[in-house]
N, C-alpha and C positions, 0 to 999 in steps of 0.2 A: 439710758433710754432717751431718744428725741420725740419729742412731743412738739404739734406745734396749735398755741391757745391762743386765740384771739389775734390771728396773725402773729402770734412772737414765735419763736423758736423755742423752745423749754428743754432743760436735760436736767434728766432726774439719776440721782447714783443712791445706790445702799439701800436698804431695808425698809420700807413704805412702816412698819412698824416700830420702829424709832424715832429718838423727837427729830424732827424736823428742823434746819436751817437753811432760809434762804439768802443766798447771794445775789447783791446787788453793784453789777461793776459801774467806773468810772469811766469818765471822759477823754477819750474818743474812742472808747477798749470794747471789749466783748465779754463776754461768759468767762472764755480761757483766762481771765487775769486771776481768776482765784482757780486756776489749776493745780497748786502745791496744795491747797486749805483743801480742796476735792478729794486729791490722793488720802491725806493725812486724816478725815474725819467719817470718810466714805463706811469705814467697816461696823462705827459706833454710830453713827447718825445717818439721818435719813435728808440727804441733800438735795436743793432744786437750785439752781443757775441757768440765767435766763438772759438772751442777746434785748436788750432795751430798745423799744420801736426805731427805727431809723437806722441801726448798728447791727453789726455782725448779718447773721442770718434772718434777723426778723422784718417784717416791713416796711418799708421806707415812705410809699406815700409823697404829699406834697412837703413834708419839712416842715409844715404849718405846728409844730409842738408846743405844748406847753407845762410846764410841770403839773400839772394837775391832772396833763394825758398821761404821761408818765405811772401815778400813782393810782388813777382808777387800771394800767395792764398790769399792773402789780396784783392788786385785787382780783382781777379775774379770771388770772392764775391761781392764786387761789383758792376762789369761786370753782374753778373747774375742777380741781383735783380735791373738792372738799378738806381742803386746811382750815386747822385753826390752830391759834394757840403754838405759832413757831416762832422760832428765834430769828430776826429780821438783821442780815448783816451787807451795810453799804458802806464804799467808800466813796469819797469828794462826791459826784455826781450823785453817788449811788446812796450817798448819806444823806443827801435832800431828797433825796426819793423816801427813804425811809424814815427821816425825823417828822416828812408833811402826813405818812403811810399815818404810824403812830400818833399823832396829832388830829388825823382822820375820824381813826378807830383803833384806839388803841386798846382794848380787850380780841383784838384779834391775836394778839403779839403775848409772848411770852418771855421775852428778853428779844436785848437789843445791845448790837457790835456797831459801834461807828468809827471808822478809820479815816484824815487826814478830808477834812470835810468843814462845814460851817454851818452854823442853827441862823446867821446873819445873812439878808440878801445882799446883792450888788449894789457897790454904791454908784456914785456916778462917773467915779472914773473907772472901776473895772467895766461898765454897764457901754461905756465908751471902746475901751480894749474889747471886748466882745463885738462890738459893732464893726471897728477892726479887723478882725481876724475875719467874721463873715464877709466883709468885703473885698479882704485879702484871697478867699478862697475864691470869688468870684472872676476878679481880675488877674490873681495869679496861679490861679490854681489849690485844689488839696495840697499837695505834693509840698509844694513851700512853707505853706502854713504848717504842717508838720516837723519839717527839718528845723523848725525853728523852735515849735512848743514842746517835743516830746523830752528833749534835753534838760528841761527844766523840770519832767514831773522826775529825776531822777538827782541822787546825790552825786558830788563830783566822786568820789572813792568808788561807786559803782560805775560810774562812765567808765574811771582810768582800770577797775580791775574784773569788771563783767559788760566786755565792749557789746560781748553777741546778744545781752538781755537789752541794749538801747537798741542793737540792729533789730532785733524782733517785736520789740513791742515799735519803733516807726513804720518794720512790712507791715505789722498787723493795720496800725492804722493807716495806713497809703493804703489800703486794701478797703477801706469803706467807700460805702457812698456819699460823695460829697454835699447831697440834697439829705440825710441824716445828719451829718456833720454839723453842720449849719443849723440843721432845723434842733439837735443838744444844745447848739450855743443860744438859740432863741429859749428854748424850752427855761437854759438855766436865768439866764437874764429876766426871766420872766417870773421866778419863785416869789412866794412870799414869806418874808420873816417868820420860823417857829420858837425865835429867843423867848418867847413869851412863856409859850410849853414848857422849856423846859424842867421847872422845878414841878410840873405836875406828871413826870415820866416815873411811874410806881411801879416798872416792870425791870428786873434783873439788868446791867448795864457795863458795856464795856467800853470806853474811849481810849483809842489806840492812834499814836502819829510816831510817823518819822521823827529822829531828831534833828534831822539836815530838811527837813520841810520846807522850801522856799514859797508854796501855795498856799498851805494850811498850818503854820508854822504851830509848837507846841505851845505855844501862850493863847493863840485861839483855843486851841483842843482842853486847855488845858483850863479854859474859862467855861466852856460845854460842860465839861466833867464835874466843876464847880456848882453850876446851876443844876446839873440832874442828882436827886438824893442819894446816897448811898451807891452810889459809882465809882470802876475801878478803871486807875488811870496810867497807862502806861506808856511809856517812850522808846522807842524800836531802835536800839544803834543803828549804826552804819547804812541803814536806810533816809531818804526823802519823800517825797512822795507820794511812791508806788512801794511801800514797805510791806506786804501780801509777797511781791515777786523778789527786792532786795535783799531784804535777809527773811524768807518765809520760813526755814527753821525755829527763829524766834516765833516767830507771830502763828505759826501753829503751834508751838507751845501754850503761847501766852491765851490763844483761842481755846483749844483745849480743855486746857484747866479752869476754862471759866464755865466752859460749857457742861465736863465734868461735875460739875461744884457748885453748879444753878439747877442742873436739870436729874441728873441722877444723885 
């Protein structure tokens, strides 16, 4: 079902009387990047996956974002469909959406998925590369800026052996709005640190990366997983990334059984 809350786009699948997990995608993606986790949890869980202001089908606005916008449409979705107490799962973008969610308020949350992401803000040279890429999109356009980042959220074994998953996820992003695009790279550049939180995260916990990660590589992830108590930490073969769509066999397994095994 499409919904649409506080200007976002929202799609709801499965059984409103099941726990709940929400999906939160990454950068520069939409709802559809956890469409294998959708298919695979839809009949036991009760799912919501949401386009992030500026991306896919939700509002765009002036691009003035900042992650703190980000995390009160989180809430408000929410707020409107009377949630509490669901399993909160982001990846890179979508993991700072939900490490500052949970850091927020975290009695809202009842476990938490974080995939190929960071609890550490921008330092000053990626905080530079982002200032880059926005001004690349200005003077050269989206289009560019894409052919050049999407290659990198992916492993080289998937480039060479799943050509039409790098063609699909670069339409998809050639297919936003440039003044969203932008206004995620400001939003992200703009986070603040939750490294602090994290050994006070007391809610069920999964830490999941590629092992070909060249963004979030597994010694980040695998320092997150460190600091949060009693966290389970896993490594995605043949995945980079975007390990949800490379090898999403895996990673709905591995989501699964945690969910399985937290929740019922």
């Amino acid at each position: 079902m499409r919904l649409i809350i506080n200007n976002l786009t929202v799609y709801e699948f499965g059984n409103p009387v099941n726990p709940t997990v929400v999906f939160v995608h990454g950068f520069p993606f939409d709802h559809r990047m956890w469409e294998h986790q959708i298919n695979a949890l839809q009949n036991d869980y009760h799912i919501i996956a949401y386009d992030c202001r500026g991306l896919g089908q939700s509002y765009v606005g002036d691009g003035q974002y900042t992650m703190e916008f980000y995390v009160n449409d989180l809430f408000s979705i929410l707020d409107d469909l009377n949630l509490d107490k669901v399993v909160l799962c982001g990846l890179s973008m979508g993991g700072y959406i939900a490490l500052r969610a949970v850091e927020k308020n975290i009695n809202r949350f009842n476990g938490l998925i974080l995939c190929d992401t960071k609890a550490s803000p921008d330092d000053n040279a990626a905080k530079i590369k982002r200032g880059e890429a926005i001004n690349q999109i200005n003077v050269e356009g989206l289009e560019k800026f894409i052919n050049t980042f999407i290659p990198n959220t992916l492993c080289t074994e998937t480039i060479q052996n799943n050509p039409q998953l790098l063609k699909m996820l670069t339409a998809r992003a050639k297919s936003q709005d440039p003044i969203g695009v932008k206004g995620a790279q400001y939003a992200i550049l703009s986070r603040t640190s939750t490294e602090d939180f994290l050994k006070n995260i007391n809610i069920p916990s999964l830490v999941i990366v590629g092992k070909f990660d060249a963004l979030t590589p597994p010694d980040v992830m695998r320092e997150i997983h460190k600091q949060i108590p009693n966290s389970e930490f896993v490594i995605v073969p043949k995945a980079g990334h975007m390990c949800p769509l490379e090898n999403f066999e895996f990673v709905n397994e591995i989501i699964k059984g945690f969910l399985d095994k937290k929740l019922k």
